[in-house]
VEXVEXDO-409883 format. One record per residue (C-alpha): z, y, x; residue in three letters. Coordinates in pm, whole numbers, plus 50000, padded with zeros to 5 digits. Layout:
BEGIN
Z | Y | X | ALA
...
This chain:
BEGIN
03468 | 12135 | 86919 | UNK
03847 | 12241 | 86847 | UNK
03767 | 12551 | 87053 | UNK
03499 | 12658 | 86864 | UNK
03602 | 12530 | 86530 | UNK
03903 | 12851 | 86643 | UNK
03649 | 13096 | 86683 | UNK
03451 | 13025 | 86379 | UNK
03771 | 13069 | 86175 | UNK
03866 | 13359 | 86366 | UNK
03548 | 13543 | 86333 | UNK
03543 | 13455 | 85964 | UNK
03887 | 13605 | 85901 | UNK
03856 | 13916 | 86127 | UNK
03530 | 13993 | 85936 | UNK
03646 | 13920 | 85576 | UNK
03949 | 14118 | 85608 | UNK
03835 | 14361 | 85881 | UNK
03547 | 14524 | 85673 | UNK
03765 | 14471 | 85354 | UNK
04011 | 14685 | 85483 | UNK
03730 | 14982 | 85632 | UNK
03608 | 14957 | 85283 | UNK
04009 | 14993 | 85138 | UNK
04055 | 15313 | 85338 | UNK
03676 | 15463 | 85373 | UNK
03762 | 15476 | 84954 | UNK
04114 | 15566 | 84948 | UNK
04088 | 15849 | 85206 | UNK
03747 | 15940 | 85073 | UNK
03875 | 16305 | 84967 | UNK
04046 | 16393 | 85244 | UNK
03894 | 16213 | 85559 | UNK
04043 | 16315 | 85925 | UNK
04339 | 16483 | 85743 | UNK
04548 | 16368 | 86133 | UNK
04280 | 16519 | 86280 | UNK
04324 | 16844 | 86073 | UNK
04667 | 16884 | 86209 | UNK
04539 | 16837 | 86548 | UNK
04245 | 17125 | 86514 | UNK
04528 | 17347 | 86359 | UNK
04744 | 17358 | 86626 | UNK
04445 | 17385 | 86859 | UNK
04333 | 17718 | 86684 | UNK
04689 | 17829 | 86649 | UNK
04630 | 17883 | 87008 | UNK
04329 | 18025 | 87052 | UNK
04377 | 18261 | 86750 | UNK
04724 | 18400 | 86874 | UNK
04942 | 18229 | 86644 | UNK
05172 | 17948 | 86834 | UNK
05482 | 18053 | 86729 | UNK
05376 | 17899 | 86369 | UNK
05330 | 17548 | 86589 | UNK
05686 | 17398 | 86518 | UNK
05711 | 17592 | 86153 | UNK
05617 | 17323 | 85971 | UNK
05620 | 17490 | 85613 | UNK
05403 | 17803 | 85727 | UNK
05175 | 17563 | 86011 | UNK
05129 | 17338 | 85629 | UNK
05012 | 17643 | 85455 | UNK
04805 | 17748 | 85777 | UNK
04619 | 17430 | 85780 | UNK
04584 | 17394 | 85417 | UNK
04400 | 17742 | 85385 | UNK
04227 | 17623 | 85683 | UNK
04080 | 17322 | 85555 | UNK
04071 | 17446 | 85137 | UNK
03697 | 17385 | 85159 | UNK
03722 | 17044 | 85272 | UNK
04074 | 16911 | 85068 | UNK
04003 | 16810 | 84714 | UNK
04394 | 16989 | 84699 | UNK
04663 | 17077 | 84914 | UNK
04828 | 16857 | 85197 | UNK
05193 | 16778 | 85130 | UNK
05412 | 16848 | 85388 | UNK
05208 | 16785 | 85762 | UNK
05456 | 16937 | 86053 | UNK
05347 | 16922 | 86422 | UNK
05576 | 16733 | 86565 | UNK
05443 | 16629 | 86928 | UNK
05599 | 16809 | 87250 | UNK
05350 | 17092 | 87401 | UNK
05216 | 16912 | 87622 | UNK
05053 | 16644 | 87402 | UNK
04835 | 17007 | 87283 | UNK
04733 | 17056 | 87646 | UNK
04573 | 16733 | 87637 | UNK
04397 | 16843 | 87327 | UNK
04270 | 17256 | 87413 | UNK
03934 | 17088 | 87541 | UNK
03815 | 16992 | 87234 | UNK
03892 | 17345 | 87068 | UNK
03539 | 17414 | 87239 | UNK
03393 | 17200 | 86906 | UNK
03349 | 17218 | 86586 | UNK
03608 | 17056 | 86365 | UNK
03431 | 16716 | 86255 | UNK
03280 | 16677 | 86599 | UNK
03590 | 16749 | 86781 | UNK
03747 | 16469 | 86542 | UNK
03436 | 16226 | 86608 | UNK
03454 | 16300 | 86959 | UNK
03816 | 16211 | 87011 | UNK
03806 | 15900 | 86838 | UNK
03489 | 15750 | 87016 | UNK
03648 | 15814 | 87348 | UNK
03966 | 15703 | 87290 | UNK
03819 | 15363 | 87130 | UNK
03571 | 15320 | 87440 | UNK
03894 | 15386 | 87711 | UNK
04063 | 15114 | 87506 | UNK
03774 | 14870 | 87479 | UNK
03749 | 14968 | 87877 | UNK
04075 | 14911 | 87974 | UNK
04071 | 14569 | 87725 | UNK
03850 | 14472 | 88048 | UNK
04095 | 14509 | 88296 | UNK
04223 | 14175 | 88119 | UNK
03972 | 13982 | 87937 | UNK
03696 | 13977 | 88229 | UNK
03414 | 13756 | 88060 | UNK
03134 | 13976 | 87941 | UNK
03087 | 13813 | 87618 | UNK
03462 | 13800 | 87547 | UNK
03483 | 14129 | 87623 | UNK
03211 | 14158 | 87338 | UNK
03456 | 13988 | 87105 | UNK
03770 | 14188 | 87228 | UNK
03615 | 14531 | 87149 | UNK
03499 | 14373 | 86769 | UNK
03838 | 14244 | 86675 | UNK
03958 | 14557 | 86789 | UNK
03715 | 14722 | 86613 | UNK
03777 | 14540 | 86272 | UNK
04107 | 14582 | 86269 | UNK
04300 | 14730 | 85977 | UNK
04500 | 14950 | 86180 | UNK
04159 | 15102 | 86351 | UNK
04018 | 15188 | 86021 | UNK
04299 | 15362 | 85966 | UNK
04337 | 15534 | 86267 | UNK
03913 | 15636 | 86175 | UNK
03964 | 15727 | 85818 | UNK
04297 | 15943 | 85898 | UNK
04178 | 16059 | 86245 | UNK
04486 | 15967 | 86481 | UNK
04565 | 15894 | 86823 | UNK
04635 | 15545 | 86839 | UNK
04310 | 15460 | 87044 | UNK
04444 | 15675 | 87272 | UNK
04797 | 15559 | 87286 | UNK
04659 | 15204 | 87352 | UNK
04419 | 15315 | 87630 | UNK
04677 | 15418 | 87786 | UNK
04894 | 15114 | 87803 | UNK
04647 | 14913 | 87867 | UNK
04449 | 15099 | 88160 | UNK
04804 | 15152 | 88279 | UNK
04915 | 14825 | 88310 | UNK
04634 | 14694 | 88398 | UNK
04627 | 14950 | 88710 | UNK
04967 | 14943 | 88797 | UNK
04932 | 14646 | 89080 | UNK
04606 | 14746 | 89226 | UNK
04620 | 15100 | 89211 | UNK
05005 | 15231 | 89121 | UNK
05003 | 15575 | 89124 | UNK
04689 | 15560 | 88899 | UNK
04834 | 15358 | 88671 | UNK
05170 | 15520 | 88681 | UNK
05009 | 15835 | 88630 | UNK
04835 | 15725 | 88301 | UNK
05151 | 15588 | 88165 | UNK
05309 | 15959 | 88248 | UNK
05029 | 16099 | 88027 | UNK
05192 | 15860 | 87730 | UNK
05502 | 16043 | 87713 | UNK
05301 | 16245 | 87459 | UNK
05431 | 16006 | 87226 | UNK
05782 | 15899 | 87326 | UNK
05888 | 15676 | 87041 | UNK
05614 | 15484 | 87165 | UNK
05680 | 15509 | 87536 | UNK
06021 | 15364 | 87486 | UNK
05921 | 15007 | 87645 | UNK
05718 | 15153 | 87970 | UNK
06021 | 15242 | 88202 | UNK
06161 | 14908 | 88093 | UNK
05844 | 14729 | 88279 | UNK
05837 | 14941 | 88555 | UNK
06161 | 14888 | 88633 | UNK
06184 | 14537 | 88585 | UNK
05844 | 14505 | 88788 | UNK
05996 | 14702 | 89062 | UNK
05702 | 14919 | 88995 | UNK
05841 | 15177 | 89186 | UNK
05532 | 15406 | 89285 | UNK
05415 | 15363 | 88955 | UNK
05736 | 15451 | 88805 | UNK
05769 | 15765 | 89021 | UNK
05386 | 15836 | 88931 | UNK
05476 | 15860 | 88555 | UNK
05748 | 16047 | 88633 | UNK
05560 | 16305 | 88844 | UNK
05254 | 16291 | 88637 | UNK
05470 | 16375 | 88288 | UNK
05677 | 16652 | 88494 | UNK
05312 | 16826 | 88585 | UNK
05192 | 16848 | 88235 | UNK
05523 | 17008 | 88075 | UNK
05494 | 17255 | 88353 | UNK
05122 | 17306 | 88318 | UNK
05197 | 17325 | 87903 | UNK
05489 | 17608 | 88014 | UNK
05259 | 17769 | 88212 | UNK
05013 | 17760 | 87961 | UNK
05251 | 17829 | 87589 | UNK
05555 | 17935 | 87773 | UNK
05881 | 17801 | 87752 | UNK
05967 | 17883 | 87403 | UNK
05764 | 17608 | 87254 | UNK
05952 | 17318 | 87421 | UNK
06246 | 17542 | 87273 | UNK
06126 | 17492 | 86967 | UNK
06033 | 17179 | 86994 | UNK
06390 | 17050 | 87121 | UNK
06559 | 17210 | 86820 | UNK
06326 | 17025 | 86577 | UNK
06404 | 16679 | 86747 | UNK
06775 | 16725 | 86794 | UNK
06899 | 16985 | 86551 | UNK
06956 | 16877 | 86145 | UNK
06749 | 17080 | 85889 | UNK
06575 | 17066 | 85587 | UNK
06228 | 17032 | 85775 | UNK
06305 | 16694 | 85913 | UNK
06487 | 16562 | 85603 | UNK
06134 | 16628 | 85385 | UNK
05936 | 16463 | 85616 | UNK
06192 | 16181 | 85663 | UNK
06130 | 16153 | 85333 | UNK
05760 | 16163 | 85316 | UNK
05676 | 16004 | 85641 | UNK
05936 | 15856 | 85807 | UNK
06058 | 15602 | 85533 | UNK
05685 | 15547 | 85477 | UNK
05655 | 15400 | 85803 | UNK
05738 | 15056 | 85874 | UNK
06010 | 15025 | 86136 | UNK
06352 | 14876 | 86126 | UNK
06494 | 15207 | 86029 | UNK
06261 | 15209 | 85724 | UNK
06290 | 14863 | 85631 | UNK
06689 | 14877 | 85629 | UNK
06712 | 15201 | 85412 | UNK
06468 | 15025 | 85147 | UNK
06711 | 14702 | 85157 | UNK
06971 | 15013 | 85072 | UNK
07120 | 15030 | 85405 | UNK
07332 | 15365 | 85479 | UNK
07194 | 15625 | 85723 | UNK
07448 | 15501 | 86034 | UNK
07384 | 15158 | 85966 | UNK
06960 | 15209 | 85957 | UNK
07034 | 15336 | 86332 | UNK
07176 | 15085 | 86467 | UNK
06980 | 14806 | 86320 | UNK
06720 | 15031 | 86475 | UNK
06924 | 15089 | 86788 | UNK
06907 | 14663 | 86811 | UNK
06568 | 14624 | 86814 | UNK
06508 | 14904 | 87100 | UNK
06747 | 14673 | 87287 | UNK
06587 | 14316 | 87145 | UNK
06223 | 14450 | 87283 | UNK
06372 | 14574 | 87582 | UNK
06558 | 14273 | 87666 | UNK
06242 | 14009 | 87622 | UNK
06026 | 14338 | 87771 | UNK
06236 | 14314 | 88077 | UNK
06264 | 13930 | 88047 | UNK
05851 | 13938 | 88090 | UNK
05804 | 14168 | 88392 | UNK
06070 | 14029 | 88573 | UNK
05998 | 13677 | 88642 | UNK
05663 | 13559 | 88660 | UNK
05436 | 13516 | 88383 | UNK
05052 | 13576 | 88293 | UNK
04981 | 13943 | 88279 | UNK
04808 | 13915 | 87949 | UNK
05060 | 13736 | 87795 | UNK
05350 | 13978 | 87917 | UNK
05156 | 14284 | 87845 | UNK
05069 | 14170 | 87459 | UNK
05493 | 14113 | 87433 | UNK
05484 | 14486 | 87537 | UNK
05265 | 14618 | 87304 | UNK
05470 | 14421 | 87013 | UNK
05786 | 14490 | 87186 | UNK
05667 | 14853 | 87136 | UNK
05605 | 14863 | 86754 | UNK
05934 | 14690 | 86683 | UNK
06164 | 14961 | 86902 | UNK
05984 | 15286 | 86773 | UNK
06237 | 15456 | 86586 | UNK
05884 | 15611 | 86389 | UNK
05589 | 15376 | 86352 | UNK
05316 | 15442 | 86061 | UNK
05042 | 15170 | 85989 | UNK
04801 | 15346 | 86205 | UNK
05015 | 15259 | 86534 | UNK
04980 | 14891 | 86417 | UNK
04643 | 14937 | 86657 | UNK
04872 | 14798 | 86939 | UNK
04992 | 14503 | 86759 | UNK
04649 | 14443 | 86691 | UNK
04564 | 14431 | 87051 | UNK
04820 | 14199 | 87127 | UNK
04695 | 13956 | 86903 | UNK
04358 | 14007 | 87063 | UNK
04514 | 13933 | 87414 | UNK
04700 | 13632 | 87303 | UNK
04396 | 13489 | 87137 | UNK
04147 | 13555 | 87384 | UNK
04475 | 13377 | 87655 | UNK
04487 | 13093 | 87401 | UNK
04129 | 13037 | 87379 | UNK
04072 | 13009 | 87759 | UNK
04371 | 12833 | 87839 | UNK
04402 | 12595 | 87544 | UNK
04490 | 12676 | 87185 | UNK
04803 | 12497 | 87059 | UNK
04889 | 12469 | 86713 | UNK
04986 | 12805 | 86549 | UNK
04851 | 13011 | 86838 | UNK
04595 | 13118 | 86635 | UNK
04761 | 13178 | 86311 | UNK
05048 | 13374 | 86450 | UNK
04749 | 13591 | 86617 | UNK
04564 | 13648 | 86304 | UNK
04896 | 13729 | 86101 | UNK
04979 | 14000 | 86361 | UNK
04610 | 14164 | 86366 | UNK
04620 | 14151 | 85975 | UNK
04991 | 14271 | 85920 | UNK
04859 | 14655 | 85869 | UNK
04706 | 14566 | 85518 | UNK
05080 | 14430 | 85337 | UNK
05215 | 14786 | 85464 | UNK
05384 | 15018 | 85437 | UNK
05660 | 14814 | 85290 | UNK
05725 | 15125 | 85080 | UNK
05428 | 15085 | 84855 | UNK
05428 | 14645 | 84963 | UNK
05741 | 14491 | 84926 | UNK
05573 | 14173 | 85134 | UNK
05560 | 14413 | 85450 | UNK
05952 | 14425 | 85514 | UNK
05855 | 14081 | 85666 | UNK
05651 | 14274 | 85905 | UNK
05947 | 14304 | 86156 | UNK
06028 | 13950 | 86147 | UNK
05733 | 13835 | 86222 | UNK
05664 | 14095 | 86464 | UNK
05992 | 13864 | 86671 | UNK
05825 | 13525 | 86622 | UNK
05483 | 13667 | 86755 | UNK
05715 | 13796 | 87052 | UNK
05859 | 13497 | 87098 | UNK
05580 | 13298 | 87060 | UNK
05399 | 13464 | 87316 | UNK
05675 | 13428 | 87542 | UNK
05726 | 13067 | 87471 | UNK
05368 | 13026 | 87591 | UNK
05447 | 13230 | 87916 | UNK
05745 | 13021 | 88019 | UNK
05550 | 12709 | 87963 | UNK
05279 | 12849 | 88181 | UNK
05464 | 12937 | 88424 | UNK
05670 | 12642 | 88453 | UNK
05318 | 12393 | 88477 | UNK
05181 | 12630 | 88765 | UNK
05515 | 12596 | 88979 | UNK
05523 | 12233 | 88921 | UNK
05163 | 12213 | 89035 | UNK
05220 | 12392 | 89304 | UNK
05540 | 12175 | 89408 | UNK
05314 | 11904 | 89394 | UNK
05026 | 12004 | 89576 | UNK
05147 | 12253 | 89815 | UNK
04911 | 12445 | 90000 | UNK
């Protein structure tokens, strides 16, 4: 009765709050839908039109896309630089073949059935399978990764078919990881598991397949755009302080949160630069010694949001997913009190941020660590009743 008492109140919650936040964003972004997407399409056509070299000018690639999409804006995009390396763009030349709404529509469909698909990998049960993809699908941060048109779906994919791979089929799943360095604020935690995992095919796999598509995106754009590209990341300018300014400190990670509490510059870093080594160290902690798969990949995917120097609301997808693994763990394996509430607090966190415009979400972080935590207290305990079974009734 407990069990399904839990997924009563679970599917109650996810649904009240799931389709209250679609209908939050369907209205808020209801003049300028896909507006991620539109930076995507631009640099796509920057290609196929002859005009790359406007990829990394972010002022002149702003006014590009804004003339480009004046039809569909109800008035000009602020400030929207490219900022991915070139070979994220290789990965998205295919879908220059559309048109601009069902290149968008395309994108997102596939990237949300590779992450409902790789969500199998670790929740095997048909019907909880059923429930996996729906609390994915109701999340907050998947609306907003819909109603802005970003890559998150993909991003997650990723991880999860990777991990989920890595044992069985290494060089796969090592490959697919590889294909995440599109991203690398996000990619932070992966070498960290390999590593720890003594993944070491699957580590050389990532390695090799990352290597093949920055020589396939030279091959293709030439070498000047990772020149470009480079200079943006490392080099000061006026470029990266506006969009600090309008994205960055928008975004919710420990950098963010410490300059709103009025933290300097230096110190925003390395309160940052702890938290990359906080997720790495409980990261490391879960792929090193035993522990359910699940459980350690779903302190990953948190472990990632908390390190990323950059994170925006829509990247919150992962956290999301981690709360659906944990759940789906705790349902199967016995729910103990506050498993269920720490998972629902985590899936929901997207709708008190950015802490920018809601104070409440500088908590976000914080609880981002007890959900960590949690999960890993759960592990250990796990993992400590199997060995004693097995101590006591050895094969």
């Amino acid at each position: 009765m407990s069990r399904r008492r839990d997924l009563v109140a679970v599917a109650a919650f996810c649904g009240l709050f799931g389709l209250a936040a679609w209908a939050l964003y369907l209205h808020f972004f209801a003049g300028a839908l896909g507006e991620g997407w539109m930076v995507y399409d631009n640099a796509v056509r920057s290609y196929f039109e002859g005009t790359l070299p406007l990829l990394y000018d972010g002022v002149r690639s702003t006014a590009q896309l804004n003339t480009r999409f004046a039809a569909w804006l109800p008035q000009p995009l602020p400030l929207h630089p490219w900022l991915y390396p070139p070979h994220y763009l290789v990965l998205l030349l295919p879908f220059g073949l559309l048109p601009f709404a069902a290149a968008g529509v395309l994108f997102l469909v596939l990237g949300f059935g590779g992450m409902a698909a790789a969500g199998g990998l670790f929740v095997r049960d048909g019907g909880a399978r059923g429930l996996f993809a729906g609390a994915l699908l109701l999340c907050p941060a998947s609306a907003l990764t819909v109603c802005i048109g970003q890559n998150s779906f993909l991003t997650c994919a990723l991880l999860l078919a990777g991990f989920g791979l890595v044992e069985r089929r290494p060089v796969l799943g090592g490959a697919l990881l590889g294909c995440l360095t599109y991203k690398p604020q996000l990619w932070l935690m992966v070498p960290v598991a390999l590593v720890a995992g003594r993944q070491w095919r699957a580590a050389a796999a990532a390695v090799a397949a990352a290597l093949a598509l920055s020589l396939l995106s030279v091959a293709t754009f030439g070498v000047e755009a990772w020149r470009d590209w480079i200079a943006l990341m490392t080099e000061p300018s006026t470029l990266y302080d506006q969009w600090s300014a309008i994205a960055r400190l928008n975004g919710q990670s420990i950098y963010a949160n410490a300059i709103l509490l009025g933290a300097s510059v230096p110190t925003a870093n390395l309160a940052q630069a702890a938290a990359v080594l906080v997720s790495a160290g409980c990261v490391w902690r879960c792929y090193r010694r035993p522990m359910p798969r699940d459980l350690g990949l779903a302190v990953l995917l948190a472990a990632t949001m908390l390190a990323a120097p950059h994170v925006i609301n829509y990247d919150a997808v992962l956290l999301g997913t981690a709360a659906a693994l944990f759940f789906h763990h705790a349902y199967h394996h016995g729910s103990r009190p506050g498993d269920t509430a720490i998972a629902l607090l985590a899936w929901a966190s997207p709708l008190a941020n950015p802490p920018s415009v809601f104070p409440v979400g500088l908590l976000t972080p914080p609880l981002i660590i007890l959900f960590m935590a949690w999960v890993m207290a759960r592990g250990r305990h796990e993992t400590a009743r199997i060995a004693a079974g097995s101590v006591l009734n050895p094969a």
